[in-house]
C-alpha positions as a Markdown table, in Angstrom:
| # | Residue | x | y | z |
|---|---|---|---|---|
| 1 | Unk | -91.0 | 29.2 | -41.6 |
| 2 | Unk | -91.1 | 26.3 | -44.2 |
| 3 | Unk | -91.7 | 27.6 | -47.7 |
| 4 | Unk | -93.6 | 25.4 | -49.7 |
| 5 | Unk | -92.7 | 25.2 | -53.5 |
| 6 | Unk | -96.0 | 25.1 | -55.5 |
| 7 | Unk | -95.5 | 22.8 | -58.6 |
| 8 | Unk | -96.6 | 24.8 | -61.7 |
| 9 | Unk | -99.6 | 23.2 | -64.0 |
| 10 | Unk | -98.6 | 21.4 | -66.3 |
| 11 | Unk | -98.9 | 22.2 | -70.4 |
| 12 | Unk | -100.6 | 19.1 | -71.9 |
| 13 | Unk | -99.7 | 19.7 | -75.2 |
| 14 | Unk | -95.8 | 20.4 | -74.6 |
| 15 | Unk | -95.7 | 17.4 | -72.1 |
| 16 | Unk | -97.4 | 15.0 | -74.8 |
| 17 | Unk | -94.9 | 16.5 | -77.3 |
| 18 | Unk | -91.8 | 15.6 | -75.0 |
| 19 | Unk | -93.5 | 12.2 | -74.8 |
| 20 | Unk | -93.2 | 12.0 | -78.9 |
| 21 | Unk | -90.0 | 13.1 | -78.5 |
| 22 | Unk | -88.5 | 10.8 | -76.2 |
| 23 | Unk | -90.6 | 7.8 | -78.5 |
| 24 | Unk | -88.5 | 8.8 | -81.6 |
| 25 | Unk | -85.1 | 9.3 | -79.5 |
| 26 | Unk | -85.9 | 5.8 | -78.7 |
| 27 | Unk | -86.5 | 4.8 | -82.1 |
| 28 | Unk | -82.9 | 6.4 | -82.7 |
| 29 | Unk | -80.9 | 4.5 | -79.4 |
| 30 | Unk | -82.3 | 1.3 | -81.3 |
| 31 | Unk | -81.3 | 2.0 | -84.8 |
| 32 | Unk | -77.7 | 2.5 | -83.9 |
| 33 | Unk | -77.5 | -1.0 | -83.1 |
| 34 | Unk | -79.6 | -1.4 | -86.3 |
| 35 | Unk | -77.1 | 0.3 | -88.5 |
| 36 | Unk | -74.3 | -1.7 | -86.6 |
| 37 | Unk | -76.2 | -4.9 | -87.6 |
| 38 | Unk | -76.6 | -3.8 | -91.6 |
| 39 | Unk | -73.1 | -2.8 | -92.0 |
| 40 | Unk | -71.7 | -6.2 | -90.1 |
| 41 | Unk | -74.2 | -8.4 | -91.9 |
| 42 | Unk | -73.2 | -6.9 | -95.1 |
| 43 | Unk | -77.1 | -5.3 | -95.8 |
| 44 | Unk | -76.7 | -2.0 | -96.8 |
| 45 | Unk | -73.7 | -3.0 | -99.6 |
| 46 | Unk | -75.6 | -6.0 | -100.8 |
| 47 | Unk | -78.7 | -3.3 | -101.2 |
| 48 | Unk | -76.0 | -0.8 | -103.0 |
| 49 | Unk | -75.0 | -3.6 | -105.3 |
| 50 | Unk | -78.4 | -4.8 | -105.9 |
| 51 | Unk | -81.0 | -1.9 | -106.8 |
| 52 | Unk | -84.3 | -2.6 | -105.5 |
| 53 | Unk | -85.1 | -5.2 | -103.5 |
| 54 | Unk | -86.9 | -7.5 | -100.8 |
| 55 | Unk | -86.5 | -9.3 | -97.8 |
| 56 | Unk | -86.2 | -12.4 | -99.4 |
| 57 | Unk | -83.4 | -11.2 | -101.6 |
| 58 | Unk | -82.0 | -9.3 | -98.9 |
| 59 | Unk | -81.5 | -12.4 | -97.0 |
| 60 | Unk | -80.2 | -14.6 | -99.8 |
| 61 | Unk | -77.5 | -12.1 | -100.6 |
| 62 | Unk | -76.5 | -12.4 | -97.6 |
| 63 | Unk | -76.9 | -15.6 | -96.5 |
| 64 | Unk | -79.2 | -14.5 | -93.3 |
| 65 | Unk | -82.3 | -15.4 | -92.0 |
| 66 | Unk | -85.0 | -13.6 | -94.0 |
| 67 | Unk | -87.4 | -12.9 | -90.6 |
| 68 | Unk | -84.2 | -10.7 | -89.5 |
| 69 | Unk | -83.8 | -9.0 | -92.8 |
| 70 | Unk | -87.7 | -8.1 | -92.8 |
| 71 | Unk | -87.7 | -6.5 | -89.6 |
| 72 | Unk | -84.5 | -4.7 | -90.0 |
| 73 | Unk | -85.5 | -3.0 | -93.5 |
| 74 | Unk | -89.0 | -2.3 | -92.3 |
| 75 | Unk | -87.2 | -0.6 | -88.9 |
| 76 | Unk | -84.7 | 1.2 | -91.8 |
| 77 | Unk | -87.9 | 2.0 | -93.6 |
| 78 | Unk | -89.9 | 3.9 | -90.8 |
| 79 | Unk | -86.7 | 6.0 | -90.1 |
| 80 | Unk | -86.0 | 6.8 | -93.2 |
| 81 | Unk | -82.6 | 5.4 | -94.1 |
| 82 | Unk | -83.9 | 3.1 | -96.7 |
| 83 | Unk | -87.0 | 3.7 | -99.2 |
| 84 | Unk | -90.2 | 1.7 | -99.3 |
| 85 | Unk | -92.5 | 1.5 | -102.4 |
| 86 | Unk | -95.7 | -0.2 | -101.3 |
| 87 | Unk | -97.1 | -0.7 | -104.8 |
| 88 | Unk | -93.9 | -3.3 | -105.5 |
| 89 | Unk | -93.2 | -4.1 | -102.0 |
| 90 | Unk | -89.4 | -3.3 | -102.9 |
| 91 | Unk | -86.9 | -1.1 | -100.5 |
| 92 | Unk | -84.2 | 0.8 | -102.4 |
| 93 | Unk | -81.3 | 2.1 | -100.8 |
| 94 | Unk | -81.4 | 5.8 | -102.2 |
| 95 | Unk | -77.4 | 7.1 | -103.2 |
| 96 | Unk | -76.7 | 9.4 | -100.9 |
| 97 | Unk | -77.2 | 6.8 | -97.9 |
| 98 | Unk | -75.2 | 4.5 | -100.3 |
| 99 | Unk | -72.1 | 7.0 | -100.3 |
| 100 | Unk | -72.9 | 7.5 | -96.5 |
| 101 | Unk | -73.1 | 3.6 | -95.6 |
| 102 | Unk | -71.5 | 1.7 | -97.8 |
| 103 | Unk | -68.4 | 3.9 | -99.5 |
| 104 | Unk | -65.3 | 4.2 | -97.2 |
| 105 | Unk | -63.4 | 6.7 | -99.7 |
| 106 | Unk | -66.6 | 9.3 | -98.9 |
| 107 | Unk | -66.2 | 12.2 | -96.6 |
| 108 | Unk | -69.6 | 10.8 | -95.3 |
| 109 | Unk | -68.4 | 7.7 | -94.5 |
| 110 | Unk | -70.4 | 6.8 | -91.1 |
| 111 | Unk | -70.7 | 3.7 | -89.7 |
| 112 | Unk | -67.7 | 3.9 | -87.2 |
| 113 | Unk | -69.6 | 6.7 | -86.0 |
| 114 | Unk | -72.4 | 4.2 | -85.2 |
| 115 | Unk | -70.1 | 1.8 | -84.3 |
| 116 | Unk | -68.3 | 3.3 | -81.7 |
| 117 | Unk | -71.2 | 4.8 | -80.2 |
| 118 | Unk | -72.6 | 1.0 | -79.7 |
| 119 | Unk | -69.5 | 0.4 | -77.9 |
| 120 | Unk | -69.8 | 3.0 | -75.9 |
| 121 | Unk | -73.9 | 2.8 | -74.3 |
| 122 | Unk | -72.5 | -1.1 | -74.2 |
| 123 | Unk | -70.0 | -0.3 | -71.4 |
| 124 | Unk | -72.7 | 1.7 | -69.5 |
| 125 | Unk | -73.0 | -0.1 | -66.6 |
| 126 | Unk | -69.1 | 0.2 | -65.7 |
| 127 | Unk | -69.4 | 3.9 | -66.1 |
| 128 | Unk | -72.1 | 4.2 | -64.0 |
| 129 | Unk | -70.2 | 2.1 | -61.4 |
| 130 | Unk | -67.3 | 4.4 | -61.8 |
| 131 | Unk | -69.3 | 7.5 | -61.5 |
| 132 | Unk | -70.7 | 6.3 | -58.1 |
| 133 | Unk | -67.4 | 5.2 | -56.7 |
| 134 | Unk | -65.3 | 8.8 | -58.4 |
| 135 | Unk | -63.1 | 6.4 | -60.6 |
| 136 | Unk | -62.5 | 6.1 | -64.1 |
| 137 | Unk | -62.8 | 3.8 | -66.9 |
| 138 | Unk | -59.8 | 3.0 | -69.2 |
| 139 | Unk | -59.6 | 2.9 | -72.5 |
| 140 | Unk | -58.4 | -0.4 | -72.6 |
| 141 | Unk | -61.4 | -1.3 | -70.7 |
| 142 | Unk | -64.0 | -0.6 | -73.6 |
| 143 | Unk | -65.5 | -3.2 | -76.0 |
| 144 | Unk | -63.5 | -3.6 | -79.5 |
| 145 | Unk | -66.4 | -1.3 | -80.9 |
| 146 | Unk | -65.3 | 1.5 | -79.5 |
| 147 | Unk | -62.0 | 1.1 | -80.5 |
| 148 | Unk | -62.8 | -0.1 | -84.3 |
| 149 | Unk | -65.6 | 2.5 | -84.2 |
| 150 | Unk | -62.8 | 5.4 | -83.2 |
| 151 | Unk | -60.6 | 4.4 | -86.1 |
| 152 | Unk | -63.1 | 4.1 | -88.5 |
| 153 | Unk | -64.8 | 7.3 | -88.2 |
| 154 | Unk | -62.1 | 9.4 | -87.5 |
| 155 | Unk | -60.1 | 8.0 | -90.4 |
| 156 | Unk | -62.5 | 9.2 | -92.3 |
| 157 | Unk | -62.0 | 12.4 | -91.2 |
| 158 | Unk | -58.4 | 12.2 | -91.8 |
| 159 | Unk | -58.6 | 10.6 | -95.3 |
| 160 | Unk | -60.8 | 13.7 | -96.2 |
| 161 | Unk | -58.8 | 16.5 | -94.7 |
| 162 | Unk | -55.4 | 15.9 | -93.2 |
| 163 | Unk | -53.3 | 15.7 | -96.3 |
| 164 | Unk | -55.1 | 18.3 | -98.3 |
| 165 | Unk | -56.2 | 20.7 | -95.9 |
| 166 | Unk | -55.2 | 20.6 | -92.4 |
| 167 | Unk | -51.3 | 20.2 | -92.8 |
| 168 | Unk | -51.2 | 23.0 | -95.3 |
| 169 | Unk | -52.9 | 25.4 | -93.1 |
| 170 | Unk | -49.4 | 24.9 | -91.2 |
| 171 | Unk | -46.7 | 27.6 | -91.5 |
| 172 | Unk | -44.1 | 26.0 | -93.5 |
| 173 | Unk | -45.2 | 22.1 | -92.6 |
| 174 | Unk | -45.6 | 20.7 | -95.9 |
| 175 | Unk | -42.2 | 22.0 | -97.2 |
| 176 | Unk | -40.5 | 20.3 | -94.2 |
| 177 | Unk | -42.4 | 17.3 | -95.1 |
| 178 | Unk | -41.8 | 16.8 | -98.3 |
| 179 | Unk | -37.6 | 17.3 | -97.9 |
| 180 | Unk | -38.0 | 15.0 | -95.1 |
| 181 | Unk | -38.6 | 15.6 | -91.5 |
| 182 | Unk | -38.9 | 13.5 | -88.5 |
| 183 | Unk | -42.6 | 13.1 | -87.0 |
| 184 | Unk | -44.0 | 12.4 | -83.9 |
| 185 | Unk | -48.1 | 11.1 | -83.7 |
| 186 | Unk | -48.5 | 10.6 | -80.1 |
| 187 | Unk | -51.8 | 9.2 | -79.1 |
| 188 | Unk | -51.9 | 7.3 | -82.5 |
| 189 | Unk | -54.4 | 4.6 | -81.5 |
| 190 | Unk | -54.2 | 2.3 | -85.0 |
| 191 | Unk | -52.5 | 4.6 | -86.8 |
| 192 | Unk | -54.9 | 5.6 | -89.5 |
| 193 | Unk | -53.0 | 9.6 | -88.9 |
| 194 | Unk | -49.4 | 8.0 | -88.8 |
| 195 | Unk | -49.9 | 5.9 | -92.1 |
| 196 | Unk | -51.5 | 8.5 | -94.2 |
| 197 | Unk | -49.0 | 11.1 | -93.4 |
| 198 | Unk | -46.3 | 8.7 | -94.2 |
| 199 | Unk | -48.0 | 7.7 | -97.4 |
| 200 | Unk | -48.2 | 11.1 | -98.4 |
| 201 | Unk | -44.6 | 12.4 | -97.7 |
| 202 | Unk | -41.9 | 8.9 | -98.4 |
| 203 | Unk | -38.8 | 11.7 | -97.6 |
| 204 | Unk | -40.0 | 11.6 | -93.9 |
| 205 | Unk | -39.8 | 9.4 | -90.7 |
| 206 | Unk | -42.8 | 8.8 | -88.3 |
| 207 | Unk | -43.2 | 7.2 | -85.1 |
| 208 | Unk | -46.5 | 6.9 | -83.8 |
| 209 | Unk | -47.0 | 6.5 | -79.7 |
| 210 | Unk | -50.1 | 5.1 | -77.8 |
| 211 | Unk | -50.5 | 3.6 | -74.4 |
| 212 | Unk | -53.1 | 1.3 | -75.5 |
| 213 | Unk | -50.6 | -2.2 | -76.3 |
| 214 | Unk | -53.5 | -3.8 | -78.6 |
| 215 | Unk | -53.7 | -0.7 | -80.9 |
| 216 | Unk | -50.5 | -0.8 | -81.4 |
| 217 | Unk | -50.0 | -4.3 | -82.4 |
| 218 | Unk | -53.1 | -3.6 | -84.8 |
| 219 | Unk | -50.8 | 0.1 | -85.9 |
| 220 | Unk | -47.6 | -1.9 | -86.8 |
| 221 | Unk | -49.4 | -4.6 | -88.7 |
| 222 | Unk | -51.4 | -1.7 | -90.7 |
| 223 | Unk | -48.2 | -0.1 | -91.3 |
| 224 | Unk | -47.1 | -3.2 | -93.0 |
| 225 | Unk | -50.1 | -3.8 | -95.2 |
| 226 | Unk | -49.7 | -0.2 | -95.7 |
| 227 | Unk | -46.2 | -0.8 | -97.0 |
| 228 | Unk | -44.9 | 2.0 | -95.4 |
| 229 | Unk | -43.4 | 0.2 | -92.5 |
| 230 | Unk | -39.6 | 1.1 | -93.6 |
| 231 | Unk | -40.4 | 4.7 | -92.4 |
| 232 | Unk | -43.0 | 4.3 | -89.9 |
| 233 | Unk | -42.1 | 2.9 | -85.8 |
| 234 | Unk | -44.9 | 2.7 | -83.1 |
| 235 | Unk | -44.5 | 2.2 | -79.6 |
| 236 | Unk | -46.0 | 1.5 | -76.8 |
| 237 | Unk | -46.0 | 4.9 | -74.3 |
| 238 | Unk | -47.7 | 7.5 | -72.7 |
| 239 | Unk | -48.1 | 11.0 | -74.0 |
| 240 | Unk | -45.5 | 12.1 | -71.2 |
| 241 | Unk | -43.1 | 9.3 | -71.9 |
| 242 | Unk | -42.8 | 8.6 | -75.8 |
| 243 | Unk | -39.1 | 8.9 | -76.9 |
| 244 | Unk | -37.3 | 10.9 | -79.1 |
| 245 | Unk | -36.5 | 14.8 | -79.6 |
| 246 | Unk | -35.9 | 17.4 | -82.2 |
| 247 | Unk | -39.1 | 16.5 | -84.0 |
| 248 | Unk | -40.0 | 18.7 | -86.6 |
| 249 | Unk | -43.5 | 18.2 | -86.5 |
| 250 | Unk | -45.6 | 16.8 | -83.4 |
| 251 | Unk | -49.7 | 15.3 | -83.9 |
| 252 | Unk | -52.6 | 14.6 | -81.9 |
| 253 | Unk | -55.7 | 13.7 | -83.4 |
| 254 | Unk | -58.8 | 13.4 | -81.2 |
| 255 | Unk | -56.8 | 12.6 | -78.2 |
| 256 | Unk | -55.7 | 15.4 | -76.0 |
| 257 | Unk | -58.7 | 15.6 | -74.5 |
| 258 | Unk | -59.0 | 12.1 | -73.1 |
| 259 | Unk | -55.3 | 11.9 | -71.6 |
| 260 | Unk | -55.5 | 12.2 | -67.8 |
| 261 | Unk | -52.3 | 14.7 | -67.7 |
| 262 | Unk | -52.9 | 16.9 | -70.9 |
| 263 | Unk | -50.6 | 19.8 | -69.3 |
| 264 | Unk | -47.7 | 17.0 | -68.3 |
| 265 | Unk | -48.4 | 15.8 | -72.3 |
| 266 | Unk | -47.9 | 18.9 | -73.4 |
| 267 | Unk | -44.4 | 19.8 | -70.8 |
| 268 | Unk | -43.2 | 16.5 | -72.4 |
| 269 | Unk | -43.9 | 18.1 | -76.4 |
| 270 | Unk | -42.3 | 20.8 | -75.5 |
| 271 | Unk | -39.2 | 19.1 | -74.3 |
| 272 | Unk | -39.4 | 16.3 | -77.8 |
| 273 | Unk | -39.6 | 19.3 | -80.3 |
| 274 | Unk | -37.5 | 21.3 | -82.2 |
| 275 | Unk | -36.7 | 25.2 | -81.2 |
| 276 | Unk | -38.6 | 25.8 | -85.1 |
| 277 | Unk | -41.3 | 22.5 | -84.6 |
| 278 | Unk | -45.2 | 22.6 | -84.8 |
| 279 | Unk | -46.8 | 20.9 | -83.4 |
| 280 | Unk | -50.8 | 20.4 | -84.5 |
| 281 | Unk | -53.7 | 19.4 | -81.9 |
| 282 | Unk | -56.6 | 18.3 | -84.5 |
| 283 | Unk | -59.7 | 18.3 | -81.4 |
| 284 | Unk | -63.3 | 17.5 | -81.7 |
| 285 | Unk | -65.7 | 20.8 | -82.9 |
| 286 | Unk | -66.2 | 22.7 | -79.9 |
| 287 | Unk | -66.9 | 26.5 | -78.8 |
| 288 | Unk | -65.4 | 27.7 | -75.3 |
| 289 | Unk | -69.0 | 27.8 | -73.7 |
| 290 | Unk | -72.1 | 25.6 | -73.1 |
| 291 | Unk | -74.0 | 27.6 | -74.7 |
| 292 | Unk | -71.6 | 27.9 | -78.1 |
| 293 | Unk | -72.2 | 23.7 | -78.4 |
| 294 | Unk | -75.7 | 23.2 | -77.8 |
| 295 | Unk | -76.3 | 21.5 | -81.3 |
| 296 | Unk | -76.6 | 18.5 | -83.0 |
| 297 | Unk | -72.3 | 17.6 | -83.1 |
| 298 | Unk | -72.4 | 19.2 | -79.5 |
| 299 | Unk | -75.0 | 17.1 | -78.1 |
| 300 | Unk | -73.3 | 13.6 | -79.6 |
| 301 | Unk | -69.6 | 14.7 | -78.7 |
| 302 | Unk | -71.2 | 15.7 | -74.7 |
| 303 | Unk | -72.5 | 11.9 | -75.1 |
| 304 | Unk | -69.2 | 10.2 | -76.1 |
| 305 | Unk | -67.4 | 12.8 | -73.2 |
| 306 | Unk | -70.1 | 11.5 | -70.6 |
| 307 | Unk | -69.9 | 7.7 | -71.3 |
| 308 | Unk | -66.3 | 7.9 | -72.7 |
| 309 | Unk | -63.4 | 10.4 | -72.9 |
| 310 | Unk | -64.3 | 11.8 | -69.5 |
| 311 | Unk | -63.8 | 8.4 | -67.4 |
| 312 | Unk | -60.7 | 7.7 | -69.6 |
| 313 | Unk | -59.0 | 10.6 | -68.3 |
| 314 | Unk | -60.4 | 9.8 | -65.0 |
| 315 | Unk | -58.9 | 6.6 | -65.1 |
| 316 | Unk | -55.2 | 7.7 | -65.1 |
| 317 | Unk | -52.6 | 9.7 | -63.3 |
| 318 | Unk | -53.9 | 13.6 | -62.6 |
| 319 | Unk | -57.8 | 13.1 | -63.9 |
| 320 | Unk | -57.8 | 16.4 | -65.2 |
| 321 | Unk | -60.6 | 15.9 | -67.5 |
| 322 | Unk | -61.2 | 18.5 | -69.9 |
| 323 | Unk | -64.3 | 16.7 | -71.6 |
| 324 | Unk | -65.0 | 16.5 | -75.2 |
| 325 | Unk | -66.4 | 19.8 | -75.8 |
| 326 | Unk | -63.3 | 21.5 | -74.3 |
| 327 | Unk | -63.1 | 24.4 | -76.5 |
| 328 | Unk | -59.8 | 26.3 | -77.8 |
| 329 | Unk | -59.7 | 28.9 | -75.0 |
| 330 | Unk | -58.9 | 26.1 | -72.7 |
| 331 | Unk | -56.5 | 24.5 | -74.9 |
| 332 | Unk | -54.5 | 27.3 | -74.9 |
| 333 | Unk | -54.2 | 27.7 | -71.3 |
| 334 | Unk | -52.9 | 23.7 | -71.3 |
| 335 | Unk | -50.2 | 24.6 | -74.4 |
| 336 | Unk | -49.4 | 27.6 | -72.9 |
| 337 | Unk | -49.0 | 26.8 | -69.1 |
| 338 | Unk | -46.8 | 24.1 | -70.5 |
| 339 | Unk | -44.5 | 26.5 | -72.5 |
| 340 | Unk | -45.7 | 27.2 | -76.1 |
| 341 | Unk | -45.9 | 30.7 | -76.9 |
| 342 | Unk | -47.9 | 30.6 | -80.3 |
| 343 | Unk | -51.3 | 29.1 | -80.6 |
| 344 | Unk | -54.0 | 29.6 | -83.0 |
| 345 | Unk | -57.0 | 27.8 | -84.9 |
| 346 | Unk | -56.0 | 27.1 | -88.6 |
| 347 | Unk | -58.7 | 24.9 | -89.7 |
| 348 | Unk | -62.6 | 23.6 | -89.4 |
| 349 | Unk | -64.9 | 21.4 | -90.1 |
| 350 | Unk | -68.1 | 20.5 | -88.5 |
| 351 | Unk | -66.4 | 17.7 | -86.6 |
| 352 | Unk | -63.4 | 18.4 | -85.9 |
| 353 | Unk | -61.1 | 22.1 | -85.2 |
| 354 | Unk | -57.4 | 22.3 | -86.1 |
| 355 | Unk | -54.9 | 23.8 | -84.0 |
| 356 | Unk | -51.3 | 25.2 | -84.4 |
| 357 | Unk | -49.2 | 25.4 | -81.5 |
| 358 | Unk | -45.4 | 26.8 | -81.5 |
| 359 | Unk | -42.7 | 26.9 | -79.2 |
């Protein structure tokens, strides 16, 4: 006998509320192209610099059509990144959006987080393609937001924390760093990690590694600007084939996740290090269950893993996938399979976790 499933009634009230719901999540998918669009065209610093201000100013500060700065500060207006006084007709950028939008020395500092999530919904159609046909989608393959985005917000991060507080929560690191020890920062991307660490310690060597060939042309020439390239190589490799042993100290920043062999990366550390090396895995925020990331930084960092870390590991050798929101419990079983010993979390923040591993 056929059971037939009755559809319960439906709430009118929570179904109306879903639909208000869905309009301002909307309203959000929009304005991250919108926020894209002010940093680019240069809005939100002009409205920094300028106080209080209109469209018409707006526009002539920086020289754009006025009919597109209306509309985008009355769109910035209704969400609330920008203030609106009706009695003048003037918008006001308030501080703390300023330190957020327009000051790249703040630990704030967000429009590569904007940016790269542009990238990312822009390359939707190829995922979805890839999803249909079990395949992946490179890294390589991705608009330059994301990778501009990447750097951009993550260096942030690093510029914040890395020097100050991550590499001291290291057994012994810092010392080693500061006589001089040699350094290995595979999965460097641009090299916003490598550079600041070489800034910060001149008695060391660094060589950053990335498969990516464009990010590291964009790495070497940063390095240079940097003026740090007398102690800082990059080169073009996989996490399981960068050269070199008897590093003191190994990195990966936001990147062990998205490899498609994480346990072969890891085999490969294990072999590059030194007997008395650390090596640090800095990860995106994440709890070991579902349940443990069902928040605001869990929802956005399930996004990015949906539309982009997970069919970049899919896309090379092994596909193992761990997704974004991996967790430390199943970081520890990829060190350790691979031959560490010691493992533990050192350091937080609400973006990002900090992990020691040991041989």
């Amino acid at each position: 006998m056929t059971t037939i499933h009755e559809a319960p009634a439906l709430d009118v009230d929570k179904l109306m509320a879903f639909v208000f719901k869905a309009v301002d999540e909307v309203g959000a998918t929009l304005n991250t192209a919108l926020v894209v669009m002010g940093d680019k065209l240069g809005y939100y610093q002009a409205m920094a610099d300028s106080g209080p201000t209109t469209a018409s100013r707006l526009a002539q500060d920086t020289s754009t059509d006025e009919h597109y700065a209306r509309e985008w500060l009355n769109a910035q207006a209704a969400g609330g990144y920008v203030e609106y006084d009706a009695t003048t007709g003037h918008y006001t950028l308030p501080p703390e959006q300023a330190a957020a939008l327009t000051d790249p020395s703040s630990p704030a500092y967000l429009p590569g987080f904007f940016q790269i999530a542009l990238g990312t919904t822009h390359d939707t159609d190829s995922v979805l393609q890839a999803a249909r046909n079990q395949a992946g989608v490179g890294w390589h393959e991705h608009t330059g937001d994301v990778h501009d985005g990447c750097e951009r917000f993550f260096r942030t991060m690093y510029n914040a924390h890395l020097v100050g507080e991550w590499l001291p929560a290291l057994d012994g690191v810092v010392a080693k760093l500061e006589r001089g020890a040699r350094v290995a920062d595979i999965g460097c991307g641009y090299g916003a990690s490598t550079i600041i660490m070489a800034q910060a310690f001149p008695n060391s060597t660094f060589v950053g590694s990335d498969y990516h060939e464009a990010s590291i042309a964009a790495a070497r020439q940063r390095a240079q600007d940097a003026g740090v390239a007398d102690r800082v190589t990059f080169e073009v490799a996989s996490a399981t084939a960068f050269t070199g042993t008897e590093f003191d100290l190994v990195t990966t920043f936001d990147a062990l996740h998205d490899m498609g062999d994480p346990v072969g990366a890891a085999k490969h550390v294990h072999q590059a290090i030194a007997p008395d090396g650390t090596w640090m895995v800095v990860e995106p925020m994440a709890g070991d269950t579902v349940s443990d990331n069902l928040n605001p930084v869990g929802r956005a960092y399930y996004g990015f893993s949906t539309l982009l870390c997970t069919p970049s590991s899919l896309a090379q050798d092994v596909g193992l996938a761990l997704g974004t929101q991996a967790g430390p419990a199943r970081i520890r079983d990829v060190v350790t399979t691979s031959g560490f010993s010691r493992f533990a979390s050192v350091a937080q923040t609400p973006f990002n976790r900090v992990l020691e591993v040991r041989p």
